[in-house]
PyMOL Python script that loads the backbone (N, CA, C, O; Angstrom):
from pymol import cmd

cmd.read_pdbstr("""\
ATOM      1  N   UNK A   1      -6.121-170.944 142.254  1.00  0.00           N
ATOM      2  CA  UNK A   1      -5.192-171.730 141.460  1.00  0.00           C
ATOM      3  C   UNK A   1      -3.815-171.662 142.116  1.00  0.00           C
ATOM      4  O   UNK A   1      -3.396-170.727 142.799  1.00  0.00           O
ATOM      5  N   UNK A   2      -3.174-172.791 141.808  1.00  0.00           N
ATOM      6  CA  UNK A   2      -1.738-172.633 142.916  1.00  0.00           C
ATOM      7  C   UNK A   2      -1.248-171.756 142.316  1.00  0.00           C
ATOM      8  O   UNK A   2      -1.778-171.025 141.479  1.00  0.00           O
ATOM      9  N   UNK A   3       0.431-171.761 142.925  1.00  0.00           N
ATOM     10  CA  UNK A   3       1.404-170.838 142.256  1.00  0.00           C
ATOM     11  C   UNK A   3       2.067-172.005 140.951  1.00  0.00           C
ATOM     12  O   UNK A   3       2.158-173.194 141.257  1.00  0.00           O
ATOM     13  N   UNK A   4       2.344-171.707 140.037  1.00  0.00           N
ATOM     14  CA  UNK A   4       2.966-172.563 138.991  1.00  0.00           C
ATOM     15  C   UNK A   4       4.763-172.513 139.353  1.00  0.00           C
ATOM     16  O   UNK A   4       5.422-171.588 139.827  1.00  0.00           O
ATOM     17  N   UNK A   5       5.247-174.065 138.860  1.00  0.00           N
ATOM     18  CA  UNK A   5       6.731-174.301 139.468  1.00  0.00           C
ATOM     19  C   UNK A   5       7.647-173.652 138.187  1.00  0.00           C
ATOM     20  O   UNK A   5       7.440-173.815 136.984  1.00  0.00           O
ATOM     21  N   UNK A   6       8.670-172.905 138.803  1.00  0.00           N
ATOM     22  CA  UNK A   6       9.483-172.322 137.275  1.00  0.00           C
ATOM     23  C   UNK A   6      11.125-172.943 137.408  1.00  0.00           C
ATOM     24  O   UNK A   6      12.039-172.461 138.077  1.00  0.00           O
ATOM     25  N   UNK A   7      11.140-173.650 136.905  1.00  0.00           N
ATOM     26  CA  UNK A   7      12.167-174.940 136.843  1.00  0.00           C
ATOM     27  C   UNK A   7      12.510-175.261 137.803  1.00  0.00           C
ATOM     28  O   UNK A   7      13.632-175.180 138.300  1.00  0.00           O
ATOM     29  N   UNK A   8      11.033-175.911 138.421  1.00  0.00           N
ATOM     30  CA  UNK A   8      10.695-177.087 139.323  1.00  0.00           C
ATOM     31  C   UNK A   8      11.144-176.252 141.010  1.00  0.00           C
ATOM     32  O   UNK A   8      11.266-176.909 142.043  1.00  0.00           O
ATOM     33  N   UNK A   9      11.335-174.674 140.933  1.00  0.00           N
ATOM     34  CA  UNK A   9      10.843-174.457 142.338  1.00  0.00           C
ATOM     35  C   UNK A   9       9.414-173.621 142.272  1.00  0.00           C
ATOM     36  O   UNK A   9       9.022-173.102 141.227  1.00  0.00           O
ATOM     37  N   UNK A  10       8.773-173.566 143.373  1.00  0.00           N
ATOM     38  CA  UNK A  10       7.383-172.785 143.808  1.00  0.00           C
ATOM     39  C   UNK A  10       7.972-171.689 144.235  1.00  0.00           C
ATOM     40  O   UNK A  10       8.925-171.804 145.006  1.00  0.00           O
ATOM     41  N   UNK A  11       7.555-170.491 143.848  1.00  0.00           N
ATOM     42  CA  UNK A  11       8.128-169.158 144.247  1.00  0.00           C
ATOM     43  C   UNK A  11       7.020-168.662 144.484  1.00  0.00           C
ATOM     44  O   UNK A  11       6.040-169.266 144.048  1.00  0.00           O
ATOM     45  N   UNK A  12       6.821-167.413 145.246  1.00  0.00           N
ATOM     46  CA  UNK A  12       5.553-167.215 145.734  1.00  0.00           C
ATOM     47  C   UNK A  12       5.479-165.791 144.876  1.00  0.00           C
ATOM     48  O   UNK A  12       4.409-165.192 144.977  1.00  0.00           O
ATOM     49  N   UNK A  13       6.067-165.446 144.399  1.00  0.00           N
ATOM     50  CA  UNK A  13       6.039-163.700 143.771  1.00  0.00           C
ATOM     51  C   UNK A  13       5.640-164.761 141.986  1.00  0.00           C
ATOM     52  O   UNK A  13       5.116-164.028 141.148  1.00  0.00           O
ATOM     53  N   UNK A  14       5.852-166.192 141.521  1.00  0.00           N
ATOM     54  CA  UNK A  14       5.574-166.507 140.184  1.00  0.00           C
ATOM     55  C   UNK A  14       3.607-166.317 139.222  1.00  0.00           C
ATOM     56  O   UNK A  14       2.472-166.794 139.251  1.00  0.00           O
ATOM     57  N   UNK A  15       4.260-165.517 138.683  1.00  0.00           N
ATOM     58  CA  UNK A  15       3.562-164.854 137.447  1.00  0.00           C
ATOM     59  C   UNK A  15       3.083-165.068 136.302  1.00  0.00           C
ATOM     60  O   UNK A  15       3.139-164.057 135.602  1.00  0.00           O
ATOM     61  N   UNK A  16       2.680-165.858 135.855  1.00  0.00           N
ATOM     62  CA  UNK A  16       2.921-166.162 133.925  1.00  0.00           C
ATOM     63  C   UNK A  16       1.695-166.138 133.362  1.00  0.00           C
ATOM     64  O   UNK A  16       0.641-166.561 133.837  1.00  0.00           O
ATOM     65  N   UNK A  17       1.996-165.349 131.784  1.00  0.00           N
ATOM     66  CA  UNK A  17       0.307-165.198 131.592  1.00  0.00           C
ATOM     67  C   UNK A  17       1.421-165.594 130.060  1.00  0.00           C
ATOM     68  O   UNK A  17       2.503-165.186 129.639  1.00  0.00           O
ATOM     69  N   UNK A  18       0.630-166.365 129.729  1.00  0.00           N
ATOM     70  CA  UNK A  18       1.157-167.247 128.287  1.00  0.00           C
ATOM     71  C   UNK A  18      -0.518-166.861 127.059  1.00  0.00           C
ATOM     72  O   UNK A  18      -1.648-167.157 127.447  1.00  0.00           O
ATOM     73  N   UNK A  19      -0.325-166.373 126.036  1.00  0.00           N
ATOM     74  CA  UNK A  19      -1.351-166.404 125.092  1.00  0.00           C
ATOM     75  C   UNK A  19      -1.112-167.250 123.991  1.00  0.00           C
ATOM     76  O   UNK A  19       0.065-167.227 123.633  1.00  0.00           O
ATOM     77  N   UNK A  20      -1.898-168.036 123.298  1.00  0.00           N
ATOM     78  CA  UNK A  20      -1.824-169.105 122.169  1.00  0.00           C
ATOM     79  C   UNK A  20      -3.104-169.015 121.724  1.00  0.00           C
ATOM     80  O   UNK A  20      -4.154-169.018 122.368  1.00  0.00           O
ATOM     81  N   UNK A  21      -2.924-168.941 120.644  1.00  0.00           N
ATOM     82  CA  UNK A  21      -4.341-168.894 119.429  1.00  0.00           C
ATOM     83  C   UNK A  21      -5.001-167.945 119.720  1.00  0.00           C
ATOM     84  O   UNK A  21      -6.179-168.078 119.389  1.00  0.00           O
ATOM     85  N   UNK A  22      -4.689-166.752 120.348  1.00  0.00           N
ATOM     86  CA  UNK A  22      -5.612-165.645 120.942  1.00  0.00           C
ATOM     87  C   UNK A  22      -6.245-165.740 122.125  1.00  0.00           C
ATOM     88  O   UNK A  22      -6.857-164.814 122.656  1.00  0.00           O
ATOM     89  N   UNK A  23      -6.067-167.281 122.738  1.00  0.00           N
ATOM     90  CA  UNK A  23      -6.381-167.087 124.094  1.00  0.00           C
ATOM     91  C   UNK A  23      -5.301-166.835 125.047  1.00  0.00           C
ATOM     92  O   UNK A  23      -4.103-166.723 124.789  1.00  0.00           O
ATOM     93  N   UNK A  24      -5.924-166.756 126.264  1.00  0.00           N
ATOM     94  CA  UNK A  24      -4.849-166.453 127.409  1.00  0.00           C
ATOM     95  C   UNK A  24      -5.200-167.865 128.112  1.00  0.00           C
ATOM     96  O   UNK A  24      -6.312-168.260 128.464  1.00  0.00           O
ATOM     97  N   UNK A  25      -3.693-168.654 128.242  1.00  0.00           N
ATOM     98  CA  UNK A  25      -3.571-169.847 129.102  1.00  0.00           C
ATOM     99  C   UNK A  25      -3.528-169.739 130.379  1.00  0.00           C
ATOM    100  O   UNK A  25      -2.648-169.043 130.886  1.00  0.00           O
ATOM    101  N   UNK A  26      -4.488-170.418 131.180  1.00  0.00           N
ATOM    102  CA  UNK A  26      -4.326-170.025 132.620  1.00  0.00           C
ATOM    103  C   UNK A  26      -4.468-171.688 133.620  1.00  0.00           C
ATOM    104  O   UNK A  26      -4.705-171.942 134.801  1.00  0.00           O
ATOM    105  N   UNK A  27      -4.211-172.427 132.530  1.00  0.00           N
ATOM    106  CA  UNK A  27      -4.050-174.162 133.161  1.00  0.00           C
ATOM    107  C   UNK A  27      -2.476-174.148 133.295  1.00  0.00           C
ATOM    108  O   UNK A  27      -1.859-175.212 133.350  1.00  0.00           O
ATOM    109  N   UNK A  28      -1.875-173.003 133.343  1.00  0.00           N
ATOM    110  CA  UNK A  28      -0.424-173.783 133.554  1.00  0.00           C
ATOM    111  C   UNK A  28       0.033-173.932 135.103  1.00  0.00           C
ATOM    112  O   UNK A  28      -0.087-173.097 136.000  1.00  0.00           O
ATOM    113  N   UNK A  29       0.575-175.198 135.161  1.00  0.00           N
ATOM    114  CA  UNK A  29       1.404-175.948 135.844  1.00  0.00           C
ATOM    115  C   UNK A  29       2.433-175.929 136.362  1.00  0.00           C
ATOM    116  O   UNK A  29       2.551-175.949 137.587  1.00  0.00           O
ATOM    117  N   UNK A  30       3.847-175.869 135.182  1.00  0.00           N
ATOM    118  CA  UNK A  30       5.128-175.737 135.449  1.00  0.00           C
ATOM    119  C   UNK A  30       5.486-174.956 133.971  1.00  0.00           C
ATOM    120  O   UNK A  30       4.811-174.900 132.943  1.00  0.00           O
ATOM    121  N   UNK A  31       6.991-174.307 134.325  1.00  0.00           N
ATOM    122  CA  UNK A  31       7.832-173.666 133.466  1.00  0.00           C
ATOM    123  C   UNK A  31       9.151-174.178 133.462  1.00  0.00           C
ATOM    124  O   UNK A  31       9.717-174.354 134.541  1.00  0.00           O
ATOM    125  N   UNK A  32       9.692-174.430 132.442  1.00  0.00           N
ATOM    126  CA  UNK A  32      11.143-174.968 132.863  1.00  0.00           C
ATOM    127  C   UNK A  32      11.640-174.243 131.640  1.00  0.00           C
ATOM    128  O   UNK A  32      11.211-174.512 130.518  1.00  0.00           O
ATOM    129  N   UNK A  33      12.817-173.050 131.938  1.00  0.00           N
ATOM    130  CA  UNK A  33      13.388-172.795 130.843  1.00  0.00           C
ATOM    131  C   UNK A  33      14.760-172.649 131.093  1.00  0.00           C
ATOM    132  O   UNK A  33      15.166-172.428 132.234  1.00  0.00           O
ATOM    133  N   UNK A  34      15.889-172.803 129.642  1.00  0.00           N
ATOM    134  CA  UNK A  34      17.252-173.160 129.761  1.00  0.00           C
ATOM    135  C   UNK A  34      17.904-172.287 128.911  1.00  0.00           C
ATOM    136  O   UNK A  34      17.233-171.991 127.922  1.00  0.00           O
ATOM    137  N   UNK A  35      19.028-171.767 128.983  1.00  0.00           N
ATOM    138  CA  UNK A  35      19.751-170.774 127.771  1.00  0.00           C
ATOM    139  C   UNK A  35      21.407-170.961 128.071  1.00  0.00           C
ATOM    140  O   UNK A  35      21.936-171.032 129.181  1.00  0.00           O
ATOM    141  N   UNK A  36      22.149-171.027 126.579  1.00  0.00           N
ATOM    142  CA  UNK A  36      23.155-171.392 126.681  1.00  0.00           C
ATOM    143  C   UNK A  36      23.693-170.643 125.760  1.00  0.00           C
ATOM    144  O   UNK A  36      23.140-170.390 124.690  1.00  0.00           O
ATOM    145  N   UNK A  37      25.256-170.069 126.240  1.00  0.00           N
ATOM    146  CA  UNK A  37      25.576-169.367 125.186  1.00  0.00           C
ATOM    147  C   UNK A  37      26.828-170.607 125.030  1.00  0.00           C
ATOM    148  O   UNK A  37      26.879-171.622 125.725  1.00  0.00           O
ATOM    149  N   UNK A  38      27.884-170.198 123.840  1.00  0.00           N
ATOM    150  CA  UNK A  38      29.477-170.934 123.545  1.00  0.00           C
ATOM    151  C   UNK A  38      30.207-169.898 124.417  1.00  0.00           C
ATOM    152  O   UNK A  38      29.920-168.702 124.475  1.00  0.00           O
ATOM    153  N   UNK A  39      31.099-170.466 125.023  1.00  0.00           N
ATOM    154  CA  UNK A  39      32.325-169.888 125.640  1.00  0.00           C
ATOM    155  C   UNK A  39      33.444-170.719 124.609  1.00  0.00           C
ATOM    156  O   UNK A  39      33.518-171.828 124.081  1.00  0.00           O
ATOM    157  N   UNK A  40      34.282-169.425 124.673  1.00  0.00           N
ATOM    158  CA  UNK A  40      35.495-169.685 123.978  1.00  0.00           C
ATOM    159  C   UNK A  40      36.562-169.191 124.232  1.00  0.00           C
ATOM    160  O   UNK A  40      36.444-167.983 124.437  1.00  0.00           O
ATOM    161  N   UNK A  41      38.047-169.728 124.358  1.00  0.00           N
ATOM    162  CA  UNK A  41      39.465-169.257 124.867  1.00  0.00           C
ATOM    163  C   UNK A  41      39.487-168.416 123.765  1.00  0.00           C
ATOM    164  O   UNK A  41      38.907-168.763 122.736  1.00  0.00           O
ATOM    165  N   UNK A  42      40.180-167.174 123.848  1.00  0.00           N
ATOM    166  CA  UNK A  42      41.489-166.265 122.992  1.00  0.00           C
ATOM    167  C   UNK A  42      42.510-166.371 123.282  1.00  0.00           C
ATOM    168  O   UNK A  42      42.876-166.286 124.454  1.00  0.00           O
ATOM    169  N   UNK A  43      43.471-166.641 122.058  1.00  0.00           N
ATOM    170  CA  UNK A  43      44.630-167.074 122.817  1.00  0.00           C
ATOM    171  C   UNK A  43      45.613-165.820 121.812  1.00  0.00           C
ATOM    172  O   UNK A  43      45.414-165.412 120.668  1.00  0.00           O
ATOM    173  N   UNK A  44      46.981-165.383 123.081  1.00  0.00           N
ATOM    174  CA  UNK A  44      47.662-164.445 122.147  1.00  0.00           C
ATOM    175  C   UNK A  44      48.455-164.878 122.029  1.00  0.00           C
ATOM    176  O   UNK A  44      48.305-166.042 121.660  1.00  0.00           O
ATOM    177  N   UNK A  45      50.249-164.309 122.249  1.00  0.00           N
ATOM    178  CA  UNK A  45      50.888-165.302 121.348  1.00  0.00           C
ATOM    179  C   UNK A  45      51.570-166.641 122.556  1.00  0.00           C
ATOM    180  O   UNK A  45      52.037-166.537 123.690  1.00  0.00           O
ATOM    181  N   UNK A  46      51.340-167.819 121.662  1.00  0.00           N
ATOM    182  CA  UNK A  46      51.559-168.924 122.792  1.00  0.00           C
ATOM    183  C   UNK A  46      50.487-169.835 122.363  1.00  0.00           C
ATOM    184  O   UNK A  46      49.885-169.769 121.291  1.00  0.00           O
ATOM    185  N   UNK A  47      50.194-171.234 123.897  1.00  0.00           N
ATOM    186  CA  UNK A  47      49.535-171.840 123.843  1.00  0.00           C
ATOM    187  C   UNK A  47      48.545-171.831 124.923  1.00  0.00           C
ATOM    188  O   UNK A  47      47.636-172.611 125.206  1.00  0.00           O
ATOM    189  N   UNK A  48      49.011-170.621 125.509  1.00  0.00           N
ATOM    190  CA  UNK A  48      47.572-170.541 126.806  1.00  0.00           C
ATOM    191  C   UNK A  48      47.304-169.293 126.508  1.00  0.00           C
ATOM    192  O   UNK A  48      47.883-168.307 126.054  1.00  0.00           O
ATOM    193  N   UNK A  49      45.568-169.813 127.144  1.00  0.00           N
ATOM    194  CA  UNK A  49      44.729-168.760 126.469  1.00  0.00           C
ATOM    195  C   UNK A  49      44.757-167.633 127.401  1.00  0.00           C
ATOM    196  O   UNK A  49      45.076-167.808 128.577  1.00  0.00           O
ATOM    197  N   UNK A  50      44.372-166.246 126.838  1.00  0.00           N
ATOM    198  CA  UNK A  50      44.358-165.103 127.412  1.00  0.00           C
ATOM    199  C   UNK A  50      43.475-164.278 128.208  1.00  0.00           C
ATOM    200  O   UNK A  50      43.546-163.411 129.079  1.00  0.00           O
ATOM    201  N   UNK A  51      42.801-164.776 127.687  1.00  0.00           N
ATOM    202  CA  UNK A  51      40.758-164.717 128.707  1.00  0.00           C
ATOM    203  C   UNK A  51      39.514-165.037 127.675  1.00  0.00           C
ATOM    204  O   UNK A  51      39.568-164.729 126.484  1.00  0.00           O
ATOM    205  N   UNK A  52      38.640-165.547 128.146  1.00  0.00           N
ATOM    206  CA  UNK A  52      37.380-165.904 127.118  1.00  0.00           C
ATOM    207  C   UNK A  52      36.748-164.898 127.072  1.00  0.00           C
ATOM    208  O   UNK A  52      36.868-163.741 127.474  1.00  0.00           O
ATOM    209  N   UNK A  53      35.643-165.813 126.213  1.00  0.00           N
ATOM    210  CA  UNK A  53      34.768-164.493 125.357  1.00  0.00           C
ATOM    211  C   UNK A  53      33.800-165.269 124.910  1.00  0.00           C
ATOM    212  O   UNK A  53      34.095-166.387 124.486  1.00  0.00           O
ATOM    213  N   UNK A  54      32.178-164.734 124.919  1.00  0.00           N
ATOM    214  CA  UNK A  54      31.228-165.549 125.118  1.00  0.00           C
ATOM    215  C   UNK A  54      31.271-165.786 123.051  1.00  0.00           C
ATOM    216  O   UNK A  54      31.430-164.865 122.250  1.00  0.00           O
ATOM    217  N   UNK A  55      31.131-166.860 122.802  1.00  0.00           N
ATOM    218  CA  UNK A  55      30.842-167.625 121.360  1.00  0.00           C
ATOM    219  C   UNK A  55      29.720-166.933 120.334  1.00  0.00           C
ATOM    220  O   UNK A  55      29.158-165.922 120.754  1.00  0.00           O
ATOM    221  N   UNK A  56      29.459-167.303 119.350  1.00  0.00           N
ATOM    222  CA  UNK A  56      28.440-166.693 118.650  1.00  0.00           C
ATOM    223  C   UNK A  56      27.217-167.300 118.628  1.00  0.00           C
ATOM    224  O   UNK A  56      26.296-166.940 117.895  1.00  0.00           O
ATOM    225  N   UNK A  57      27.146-168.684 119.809  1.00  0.00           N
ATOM    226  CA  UNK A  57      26.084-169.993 119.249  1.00  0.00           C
ATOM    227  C   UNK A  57      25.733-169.309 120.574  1.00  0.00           C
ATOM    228  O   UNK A  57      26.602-169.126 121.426  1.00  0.00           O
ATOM    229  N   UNK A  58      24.282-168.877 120.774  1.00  0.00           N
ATOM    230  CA  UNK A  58      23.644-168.736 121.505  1.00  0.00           C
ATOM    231  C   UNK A  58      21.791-169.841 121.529  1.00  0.00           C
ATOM    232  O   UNK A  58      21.107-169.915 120.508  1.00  0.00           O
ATOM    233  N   UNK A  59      21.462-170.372 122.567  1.00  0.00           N
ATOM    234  CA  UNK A  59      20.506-171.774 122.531  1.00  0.00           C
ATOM    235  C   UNK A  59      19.903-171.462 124.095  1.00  0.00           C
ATOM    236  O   UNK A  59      20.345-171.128 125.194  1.00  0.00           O
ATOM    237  N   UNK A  60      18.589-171.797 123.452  1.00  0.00           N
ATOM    238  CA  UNK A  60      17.486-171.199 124.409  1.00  0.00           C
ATOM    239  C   UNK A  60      16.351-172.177 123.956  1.00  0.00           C
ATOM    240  O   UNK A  60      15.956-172.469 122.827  1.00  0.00           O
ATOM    241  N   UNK A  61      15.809-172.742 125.656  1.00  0.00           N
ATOM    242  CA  UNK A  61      14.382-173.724 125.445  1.00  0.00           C
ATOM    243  C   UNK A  61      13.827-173.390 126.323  1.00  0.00           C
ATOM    244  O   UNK A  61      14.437-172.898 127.273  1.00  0.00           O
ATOM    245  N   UNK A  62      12.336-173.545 126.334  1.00  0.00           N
ATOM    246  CA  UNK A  62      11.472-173.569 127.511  1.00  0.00           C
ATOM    247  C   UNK A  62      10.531-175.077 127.247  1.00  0.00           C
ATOM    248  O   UNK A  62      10.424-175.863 126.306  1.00  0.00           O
ATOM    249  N   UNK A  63      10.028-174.988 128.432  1.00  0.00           N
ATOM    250  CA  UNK A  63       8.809-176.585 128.416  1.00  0.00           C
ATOM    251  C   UNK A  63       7.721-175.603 129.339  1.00  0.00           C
ATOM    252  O   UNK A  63       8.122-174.842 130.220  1.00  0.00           O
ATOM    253  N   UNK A  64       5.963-175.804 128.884  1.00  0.00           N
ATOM    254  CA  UNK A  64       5.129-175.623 129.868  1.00  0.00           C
ATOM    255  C   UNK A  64       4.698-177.164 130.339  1.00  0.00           C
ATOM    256  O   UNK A  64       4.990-178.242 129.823  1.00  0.00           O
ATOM    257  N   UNK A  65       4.233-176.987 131.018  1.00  0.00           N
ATOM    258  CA  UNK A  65       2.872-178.084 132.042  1.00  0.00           C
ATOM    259  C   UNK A  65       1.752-177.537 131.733  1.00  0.00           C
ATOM    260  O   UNK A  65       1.759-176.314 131.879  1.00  0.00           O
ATOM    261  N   UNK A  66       0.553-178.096 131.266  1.00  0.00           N
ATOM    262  CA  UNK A  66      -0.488-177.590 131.143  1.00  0.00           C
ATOM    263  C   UNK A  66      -1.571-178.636 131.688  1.00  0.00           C
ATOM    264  O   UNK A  66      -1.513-179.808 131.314  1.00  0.00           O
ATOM    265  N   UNK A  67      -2.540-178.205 132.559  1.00  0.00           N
ATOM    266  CA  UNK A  67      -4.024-178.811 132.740  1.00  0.00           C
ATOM    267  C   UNK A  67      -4.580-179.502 131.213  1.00  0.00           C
ATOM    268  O   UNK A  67      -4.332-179.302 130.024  1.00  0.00           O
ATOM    269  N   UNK A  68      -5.390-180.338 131.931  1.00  0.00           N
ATOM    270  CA  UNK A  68      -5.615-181.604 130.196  1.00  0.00           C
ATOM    271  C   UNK A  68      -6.793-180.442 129.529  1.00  0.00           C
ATOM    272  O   UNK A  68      -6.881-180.541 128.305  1.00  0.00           O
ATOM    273  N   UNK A  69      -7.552-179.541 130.057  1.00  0.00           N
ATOM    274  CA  UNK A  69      -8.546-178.820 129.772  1.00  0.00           C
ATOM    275  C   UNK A  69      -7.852-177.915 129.028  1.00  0.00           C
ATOM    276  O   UNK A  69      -8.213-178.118 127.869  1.00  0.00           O
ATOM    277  N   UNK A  70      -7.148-177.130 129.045  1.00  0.00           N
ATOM    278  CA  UNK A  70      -5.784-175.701 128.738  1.00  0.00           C
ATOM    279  C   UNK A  70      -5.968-176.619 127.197  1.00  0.00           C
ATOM    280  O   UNK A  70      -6.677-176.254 126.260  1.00  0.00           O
ATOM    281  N   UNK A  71      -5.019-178.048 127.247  1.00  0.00           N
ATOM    282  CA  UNK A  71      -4.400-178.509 126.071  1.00  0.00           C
ATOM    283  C   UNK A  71      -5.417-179.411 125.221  1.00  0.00           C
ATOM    284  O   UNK A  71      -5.242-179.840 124.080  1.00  0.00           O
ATOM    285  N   UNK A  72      -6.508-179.590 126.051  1.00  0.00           N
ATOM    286  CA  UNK A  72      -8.012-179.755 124.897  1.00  0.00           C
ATOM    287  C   UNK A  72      -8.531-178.401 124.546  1.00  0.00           C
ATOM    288  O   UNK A  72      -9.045-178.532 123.435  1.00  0.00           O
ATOM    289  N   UNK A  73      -8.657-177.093 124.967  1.00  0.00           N
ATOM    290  CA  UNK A  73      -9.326-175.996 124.101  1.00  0.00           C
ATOM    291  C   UNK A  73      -7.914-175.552 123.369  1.00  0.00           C
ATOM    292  O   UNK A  73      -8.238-174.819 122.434  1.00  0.00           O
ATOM    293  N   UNK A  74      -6.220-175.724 123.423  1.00  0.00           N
ATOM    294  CA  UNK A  74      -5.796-175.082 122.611  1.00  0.00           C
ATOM    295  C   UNK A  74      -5.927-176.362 121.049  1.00  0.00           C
ATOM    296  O   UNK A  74      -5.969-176.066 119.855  1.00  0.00           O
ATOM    297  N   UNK A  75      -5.958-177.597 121.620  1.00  0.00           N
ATOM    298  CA  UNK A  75      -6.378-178.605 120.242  1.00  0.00           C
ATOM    299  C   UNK A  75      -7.504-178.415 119.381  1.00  0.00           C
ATOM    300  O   UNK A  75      -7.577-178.685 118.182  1.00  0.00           O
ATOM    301  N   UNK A  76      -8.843-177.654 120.534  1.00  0.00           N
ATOM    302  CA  UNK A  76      -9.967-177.071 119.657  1.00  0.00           C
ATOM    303  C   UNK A  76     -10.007-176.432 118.774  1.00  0.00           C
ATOM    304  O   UNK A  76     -10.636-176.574 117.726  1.00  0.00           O
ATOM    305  N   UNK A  77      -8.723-174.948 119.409  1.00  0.00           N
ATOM    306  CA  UNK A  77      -8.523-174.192 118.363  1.00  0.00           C
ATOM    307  C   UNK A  77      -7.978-173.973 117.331  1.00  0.00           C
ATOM    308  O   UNK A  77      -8.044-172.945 116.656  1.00  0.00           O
ATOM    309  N   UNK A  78      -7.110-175.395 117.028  1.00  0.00           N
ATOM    310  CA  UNK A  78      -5.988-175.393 116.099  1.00  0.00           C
ATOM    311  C   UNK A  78      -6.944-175.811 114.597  1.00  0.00           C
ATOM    312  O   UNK A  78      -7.940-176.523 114.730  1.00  0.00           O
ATOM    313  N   UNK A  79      -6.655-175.451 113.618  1.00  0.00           N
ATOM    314  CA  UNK A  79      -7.226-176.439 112.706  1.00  0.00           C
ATOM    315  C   UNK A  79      -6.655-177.521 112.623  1.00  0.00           C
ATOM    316  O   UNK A  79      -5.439-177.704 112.683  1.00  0.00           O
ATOM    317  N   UNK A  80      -7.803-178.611 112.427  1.00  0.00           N
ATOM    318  CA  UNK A  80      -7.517-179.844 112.021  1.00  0.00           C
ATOM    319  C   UNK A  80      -7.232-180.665 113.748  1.00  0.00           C
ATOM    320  O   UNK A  80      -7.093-181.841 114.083  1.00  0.00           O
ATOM    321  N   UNK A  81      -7.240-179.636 114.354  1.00  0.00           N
ATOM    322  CA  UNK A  81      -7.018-180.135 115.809  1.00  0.00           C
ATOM    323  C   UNK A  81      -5.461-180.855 116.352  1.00  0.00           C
ATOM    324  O   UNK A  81      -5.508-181.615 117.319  1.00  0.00           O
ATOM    325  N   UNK A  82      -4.373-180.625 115.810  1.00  0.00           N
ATOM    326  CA  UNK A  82      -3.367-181.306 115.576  1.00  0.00           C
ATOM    327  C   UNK A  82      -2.446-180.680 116.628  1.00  0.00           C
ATOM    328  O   UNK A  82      -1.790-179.972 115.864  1.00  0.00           O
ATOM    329  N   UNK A  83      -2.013-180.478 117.650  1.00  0.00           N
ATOM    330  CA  UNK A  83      -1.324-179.912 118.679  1.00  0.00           C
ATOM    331  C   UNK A  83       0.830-180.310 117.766  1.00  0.00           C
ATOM    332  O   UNK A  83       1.641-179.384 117.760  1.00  0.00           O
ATOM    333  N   UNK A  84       1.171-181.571 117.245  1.00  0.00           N
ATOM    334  CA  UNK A  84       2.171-181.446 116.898  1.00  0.00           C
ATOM    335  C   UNK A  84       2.298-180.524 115.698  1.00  0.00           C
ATOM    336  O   UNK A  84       3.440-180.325 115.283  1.00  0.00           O
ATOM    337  N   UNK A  85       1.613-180.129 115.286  1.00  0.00           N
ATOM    338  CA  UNK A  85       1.676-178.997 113.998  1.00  0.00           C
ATOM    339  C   UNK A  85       1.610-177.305 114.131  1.00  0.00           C
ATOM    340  O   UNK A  85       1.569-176.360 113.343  1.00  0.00           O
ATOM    341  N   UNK A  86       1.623-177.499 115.640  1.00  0.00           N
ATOM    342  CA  UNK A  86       1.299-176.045 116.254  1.00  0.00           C
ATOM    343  C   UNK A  86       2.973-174.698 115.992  1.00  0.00           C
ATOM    344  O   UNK A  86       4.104-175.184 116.000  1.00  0.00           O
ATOM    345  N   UNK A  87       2.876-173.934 115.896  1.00  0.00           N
ATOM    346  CA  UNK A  87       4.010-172.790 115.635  1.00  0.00           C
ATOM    347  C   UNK A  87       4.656-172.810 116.822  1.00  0.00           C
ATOM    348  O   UNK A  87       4.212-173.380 117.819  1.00  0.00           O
ATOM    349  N   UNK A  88       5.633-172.248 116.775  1.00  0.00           N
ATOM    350  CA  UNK A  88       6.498-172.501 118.496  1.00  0.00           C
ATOM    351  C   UNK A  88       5.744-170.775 118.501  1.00  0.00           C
ATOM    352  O   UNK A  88       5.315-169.906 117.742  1.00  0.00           O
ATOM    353  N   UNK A  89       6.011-171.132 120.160  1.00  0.00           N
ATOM    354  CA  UNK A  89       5.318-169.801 120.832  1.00  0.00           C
ATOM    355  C   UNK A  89       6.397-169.567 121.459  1.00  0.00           C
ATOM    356  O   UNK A  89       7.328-170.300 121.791  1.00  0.00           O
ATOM    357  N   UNK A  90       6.036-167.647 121.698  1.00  0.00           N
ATOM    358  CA  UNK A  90       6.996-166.576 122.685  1.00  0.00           C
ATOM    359  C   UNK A  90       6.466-166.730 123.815  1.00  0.00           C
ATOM    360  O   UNK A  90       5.248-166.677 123.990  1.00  0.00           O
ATOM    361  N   UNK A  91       7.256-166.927 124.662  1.00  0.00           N
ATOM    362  CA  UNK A  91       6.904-167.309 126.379  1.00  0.00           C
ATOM    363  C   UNK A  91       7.249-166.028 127.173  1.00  0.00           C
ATOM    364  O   UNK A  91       7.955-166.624 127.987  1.00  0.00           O
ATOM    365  N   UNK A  92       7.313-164.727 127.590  1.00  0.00           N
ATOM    366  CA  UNK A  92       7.502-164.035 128.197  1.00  0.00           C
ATOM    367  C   UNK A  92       6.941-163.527 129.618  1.00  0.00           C
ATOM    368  O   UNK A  92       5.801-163.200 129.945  1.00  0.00           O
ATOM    369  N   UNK A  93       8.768-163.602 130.725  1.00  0.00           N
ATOM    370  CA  UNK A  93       7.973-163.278 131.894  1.00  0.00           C
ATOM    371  C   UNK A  93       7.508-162.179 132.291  1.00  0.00           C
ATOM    372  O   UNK A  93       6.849-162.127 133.329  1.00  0.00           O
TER     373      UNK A  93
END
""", "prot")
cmd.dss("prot")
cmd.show_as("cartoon", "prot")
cmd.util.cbc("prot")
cmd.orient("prot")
């Protein structure tokens, strides 16, 4: 099986073992994940700021790629077979 792309480069040391519904996914493809925190000025006395400081809004996504086989047995396993009704999953590398 190739190496899978992790936001869209091929690395040769890439790893990922993803589980859903109790299985272990091994049709994956690609990984693309993103995380964002708020940056924000402090300002002391005046109108320029004094140095930042990371915000309280912290935002985090991932996307897989999956083989059509991977995303027909995890539809098998879902009840009702419904893949948009599925729980968000923990992705860990």
């Amino acid at each position: 099986m190739d190496t899978p792309l992790v936001n869209g480069v091929r690395h040769s040391w890439a790893s990922i073992e993803v589980q859903v519904l109790g299985r272990i996914v091994t049709g994956i493809t690609a990984v693309s994940y993103e995380d964002k925190q708020e940056k924000a000025n402090a300002y002391g006395k005046g109108f320029m700021p004094v140095h930042r400081s990371r915000g309280g809004k912290y935002e985090a996504s991932s996307k897989i790629t999956l083989h059509e086989y991977e995303v027909r047995a995890i539809q098998r396993a879902l009840p009702r077979a419904n893949a948009y009704k599925m729980y968000p999953c923990l992705i860990l590398p």
